[in-house]
C-alpha positions in Angstrom: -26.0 -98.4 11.9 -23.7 -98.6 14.9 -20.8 -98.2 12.4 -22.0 -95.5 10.7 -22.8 -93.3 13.5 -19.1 -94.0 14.6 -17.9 -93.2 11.7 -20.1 -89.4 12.1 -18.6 -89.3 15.1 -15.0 -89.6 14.2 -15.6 -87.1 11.2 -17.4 -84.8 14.0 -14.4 -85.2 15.8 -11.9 -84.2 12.9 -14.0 -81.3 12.3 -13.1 -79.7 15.4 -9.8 -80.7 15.6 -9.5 -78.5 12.3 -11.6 -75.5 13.6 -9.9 -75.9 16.6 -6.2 -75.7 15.4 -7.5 -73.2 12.5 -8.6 -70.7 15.2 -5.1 -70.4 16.8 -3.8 -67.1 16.8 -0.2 -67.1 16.2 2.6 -65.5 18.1 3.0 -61.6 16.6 6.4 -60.6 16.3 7.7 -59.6 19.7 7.4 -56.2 21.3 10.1 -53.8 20.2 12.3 -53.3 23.6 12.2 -50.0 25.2 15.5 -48.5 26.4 15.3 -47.4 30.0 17.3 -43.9 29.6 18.8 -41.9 32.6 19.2 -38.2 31.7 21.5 -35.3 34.0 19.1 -32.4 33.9 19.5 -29.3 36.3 15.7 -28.2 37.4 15.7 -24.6 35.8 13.8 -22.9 32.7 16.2 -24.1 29.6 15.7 -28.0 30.1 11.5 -27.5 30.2 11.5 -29.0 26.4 12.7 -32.4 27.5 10.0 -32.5 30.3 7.8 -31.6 27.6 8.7 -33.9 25.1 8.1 -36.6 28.0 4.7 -35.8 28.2 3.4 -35.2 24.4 5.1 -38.8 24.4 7.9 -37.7 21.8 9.9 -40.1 23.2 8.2 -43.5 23.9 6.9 -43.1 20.2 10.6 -43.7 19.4 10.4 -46.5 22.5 12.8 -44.5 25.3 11.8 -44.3 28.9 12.9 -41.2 30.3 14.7 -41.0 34.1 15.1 -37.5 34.5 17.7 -37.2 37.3 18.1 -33.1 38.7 21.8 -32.4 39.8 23.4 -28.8 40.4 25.5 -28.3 37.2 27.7 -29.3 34.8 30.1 -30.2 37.5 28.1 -33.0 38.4 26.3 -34.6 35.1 30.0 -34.4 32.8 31.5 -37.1 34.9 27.8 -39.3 35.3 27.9 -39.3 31.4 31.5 -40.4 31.1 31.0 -43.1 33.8 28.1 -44.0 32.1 25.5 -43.2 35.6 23.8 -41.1 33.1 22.9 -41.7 28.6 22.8 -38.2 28.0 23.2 -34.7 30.3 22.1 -31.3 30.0 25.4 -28.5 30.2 25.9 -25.2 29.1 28.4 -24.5 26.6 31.9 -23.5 27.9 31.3 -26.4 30.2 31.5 -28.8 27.3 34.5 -26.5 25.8 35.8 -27.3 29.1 35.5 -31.1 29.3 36.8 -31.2 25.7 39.8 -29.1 26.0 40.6 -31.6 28.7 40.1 -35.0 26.4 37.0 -36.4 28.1 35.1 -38.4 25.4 31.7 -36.0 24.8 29.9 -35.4 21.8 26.9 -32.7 21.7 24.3 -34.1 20.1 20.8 -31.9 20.5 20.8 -28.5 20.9 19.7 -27.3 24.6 18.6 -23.5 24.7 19.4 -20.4 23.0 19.4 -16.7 24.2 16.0 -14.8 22.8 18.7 -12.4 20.4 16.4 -9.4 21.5 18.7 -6.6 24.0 16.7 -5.9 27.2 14.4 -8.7 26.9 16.4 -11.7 27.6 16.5 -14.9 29.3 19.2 -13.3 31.5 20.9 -9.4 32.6 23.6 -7.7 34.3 21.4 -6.0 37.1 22.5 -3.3 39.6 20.2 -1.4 42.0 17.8 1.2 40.8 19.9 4.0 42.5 23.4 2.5 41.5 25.5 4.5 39.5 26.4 2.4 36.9 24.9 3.0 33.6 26.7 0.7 31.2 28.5 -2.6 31.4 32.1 -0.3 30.5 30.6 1.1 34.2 31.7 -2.1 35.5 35.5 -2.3 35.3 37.2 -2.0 39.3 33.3 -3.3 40.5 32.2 -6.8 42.3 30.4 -9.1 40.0 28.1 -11.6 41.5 27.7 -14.9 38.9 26.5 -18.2 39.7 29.8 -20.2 39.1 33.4 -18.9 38.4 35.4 -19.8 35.6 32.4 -20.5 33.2 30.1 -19.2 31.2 28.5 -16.3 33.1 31.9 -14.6 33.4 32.5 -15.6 30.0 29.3 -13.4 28.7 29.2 -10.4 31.0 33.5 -10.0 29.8 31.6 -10.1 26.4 29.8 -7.2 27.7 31.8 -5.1 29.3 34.5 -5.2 26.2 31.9 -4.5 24.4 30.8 -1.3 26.0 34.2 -0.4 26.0 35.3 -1.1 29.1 38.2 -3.2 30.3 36.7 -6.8 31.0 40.3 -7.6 33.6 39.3 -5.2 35.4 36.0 -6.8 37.0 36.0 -8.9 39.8 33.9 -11.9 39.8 31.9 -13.2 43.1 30.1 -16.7 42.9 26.9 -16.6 44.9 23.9 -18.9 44.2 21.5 -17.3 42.2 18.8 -16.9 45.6 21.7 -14.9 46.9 22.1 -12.3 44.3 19.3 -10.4 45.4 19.9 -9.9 49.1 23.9 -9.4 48.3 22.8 -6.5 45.7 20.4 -4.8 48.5 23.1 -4.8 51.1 26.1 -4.0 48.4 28.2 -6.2 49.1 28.3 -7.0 45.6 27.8 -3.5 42.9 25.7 -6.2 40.2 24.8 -9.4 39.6 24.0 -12.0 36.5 20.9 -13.9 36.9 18.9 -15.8 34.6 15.2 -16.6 34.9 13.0 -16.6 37.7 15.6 -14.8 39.6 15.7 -11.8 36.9 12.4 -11.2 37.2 12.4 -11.3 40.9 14.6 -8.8 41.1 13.0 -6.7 38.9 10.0 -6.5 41.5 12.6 -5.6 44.0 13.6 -2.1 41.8 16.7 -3.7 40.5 17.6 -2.7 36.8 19.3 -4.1 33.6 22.4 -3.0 32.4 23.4 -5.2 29.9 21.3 -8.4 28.1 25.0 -10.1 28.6 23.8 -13.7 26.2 22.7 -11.2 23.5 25.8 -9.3 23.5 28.7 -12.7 23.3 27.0 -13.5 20.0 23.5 -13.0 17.9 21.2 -15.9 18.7 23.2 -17.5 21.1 23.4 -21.2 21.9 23.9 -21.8 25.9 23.4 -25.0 26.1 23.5 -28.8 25.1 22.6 -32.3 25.4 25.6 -35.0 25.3 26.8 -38.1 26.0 29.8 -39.8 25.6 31.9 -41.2 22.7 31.5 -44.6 24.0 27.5 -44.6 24.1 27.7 -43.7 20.4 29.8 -46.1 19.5 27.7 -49.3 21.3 24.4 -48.0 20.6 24.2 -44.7 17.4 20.3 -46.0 17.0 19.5 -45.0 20.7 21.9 -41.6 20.5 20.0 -41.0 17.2 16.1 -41.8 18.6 17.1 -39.4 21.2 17.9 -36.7 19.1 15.3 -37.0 17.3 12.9 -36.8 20.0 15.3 -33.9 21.3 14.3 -32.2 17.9 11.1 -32.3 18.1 10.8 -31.3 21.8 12.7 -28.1 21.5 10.7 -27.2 18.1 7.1 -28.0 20.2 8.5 -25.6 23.2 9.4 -23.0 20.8 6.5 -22.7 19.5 4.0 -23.5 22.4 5.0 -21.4 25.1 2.5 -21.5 27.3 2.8 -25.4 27.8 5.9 -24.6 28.9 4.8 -22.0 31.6 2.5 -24.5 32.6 4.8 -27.5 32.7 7.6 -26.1 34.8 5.4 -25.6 38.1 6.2 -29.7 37.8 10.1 -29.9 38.2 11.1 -26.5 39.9 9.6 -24.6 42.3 8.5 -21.5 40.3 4.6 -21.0 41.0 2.2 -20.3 38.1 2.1 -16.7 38.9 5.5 -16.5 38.4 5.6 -18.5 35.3 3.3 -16.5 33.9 6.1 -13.6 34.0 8.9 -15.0 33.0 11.4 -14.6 29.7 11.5 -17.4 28.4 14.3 -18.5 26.1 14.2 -19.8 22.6 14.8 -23.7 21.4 15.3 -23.8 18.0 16.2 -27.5 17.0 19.4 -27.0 15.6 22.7 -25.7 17.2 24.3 -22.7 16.4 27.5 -23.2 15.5 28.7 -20.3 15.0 27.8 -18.8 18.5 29.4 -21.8 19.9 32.9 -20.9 18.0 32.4 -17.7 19.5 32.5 -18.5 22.8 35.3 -20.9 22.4 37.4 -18.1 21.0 36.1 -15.7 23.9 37.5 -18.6 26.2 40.5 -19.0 24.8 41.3 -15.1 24.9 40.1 -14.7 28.4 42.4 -18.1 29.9 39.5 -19.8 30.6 40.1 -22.7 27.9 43.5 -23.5 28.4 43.9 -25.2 24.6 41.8 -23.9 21.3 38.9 -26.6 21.4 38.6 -29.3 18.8 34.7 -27.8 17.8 34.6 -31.1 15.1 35.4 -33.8 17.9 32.5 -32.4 20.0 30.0 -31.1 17.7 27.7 -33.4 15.8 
């Protein structure tokens, strides 16, 4: 008897030794690594599609952590991309015309904003005051300008304008002012008109300033502004990343495009622009893909105002 209940026992024994090792869960497959991503962004209304896309979690489906890091311009992110500080940067255009023109390794890859393609209801106008006698952009050849930055796109368009009118685009003298400026520069005239882009153009709007000329409708139909980028070395160490993030890019601009008021709701959380205000606003339009043709446009307006000192290689920085 003794020997058989041993032998029970060592059978018991087995049994759970089976069960036990049969109830083992093995290791999955590990957890697909999440690229920690540091993007250049400047805190205005065109970049609210990547802010966006962050929260409808376009990008950590495709397993990218944002860092969006705001800087003042161009000026700023085009060197943290080439040094690598940041992946990818937000710029407008003729910046990027610039940086090529100059051989710095960037490559556009996601379209940023475009203008709306509608006269008088744009993202951005050539205001003067309500009493001011200039009617036209032609108006303002031998007048003082006021533009966010020199030597960029802003003088680039309102040129665009004014040639277009019929006046003599050499003629107009540009002023850089921030855009808060504009407003209190206009009043006082020490500038005769002033550039500025959304919240500011509706600001002044309230103040009885008026719009001459919808200057990003008139360089080219449908316009494309801006960009993301990154540089040439980026792509060539990591293309699955710099394709995930266009990707995500896509589908970011084409949710904005078509939901505006998330967008007037999401920008009270990276800019300063109240609800109120949002509510008011002109937006502009994000279509997923670039226009390349507005973009050849404006590298040929750059070249025929001296702004881009060589004829940009459009296939180097183009995707």
């Amino acid at each position: 008897m003794q020997r058989r209940h041993f032998a029970l026992f060592l059978s018991a024994l087995a049994l759970l030794a089976t069960n036990a090792c049969g109830s083992e869960k093995k290791p999955g497959p590990a957890a697909a690594k999440v690229d920690q991503v540091n993007i250049g962004v400047i805190p205005i209304v065109d970049v609210a599609p990547i802010y966006l896309g962050a929260q409808k979690g376009f990008f950590d489906s495709r397993k990218i952590k944002l860092n969006l890091t705001p800087a003042q311009g161009g000026a700023v992110i085009v060197p943290g991309v080439i040094s690598g500080q940041y992946q990818f940067g937000f710029s407008n255009v003729i910046s990027l015309l610039l940086a090529q023109s100059k051989g710095l390794p960037v490559k556009v890859v996601s379209n940023g904003n475009n203008s709306t393609g509608v006269d008088g209801k744009d993202f951005g106008s050539v205001m003067v005051k309500a009493d001011s006698p200039i009617k036209t952009a032609a108006d303002l050849a031998g007048k003082k300008v006021a533009i966010n930055t020199l030597k960029n796109i802003s003088d680039t368009v309102v040129r665009a304008s004014v040639r277009k009118a019929g006046g003599d685009p050499s003629k107009v003298t540009f002023v850089e002012l921030a855009f808060p400026d504009m407003g209190p520069a206009l009043a006082a005239g020490r500038v005769d008109a002033a550039f500025p882009v959304e919240p500011f153009q509706t600001a002044l709007r309230k103040q009885g300033m008026r719009s001459i000329a919808s200057s990003w409708v008139d360089a080219a139909p449908n316009l494309t502004v801006a960009a993301y980028f990154t540089s040439k070395e980026l792509i060539a160490k990591n293309p699955d990343l710099v394709k995930r993030f266009t990707a995500a890019m896509q589908e970011s601009l084409a949710y904005a495009d078509t939901h505006p008021d998330d967008v007037r709701k999401i920008l009270s959380t990276y800019t300063q622009i109240t609800a109120d205000a949002a509510a008011e606003l002109v937006l502009p339009k994000w279509p997923a893909e670039l226009n390349r043709t507005s973009i050849q446009t404006l590298a040929d307006l750059g070249v025929s105002d001296g702004l881009l000192p060589t004829k940009p290689d459009l296939t180097a920085l183009l995707p």
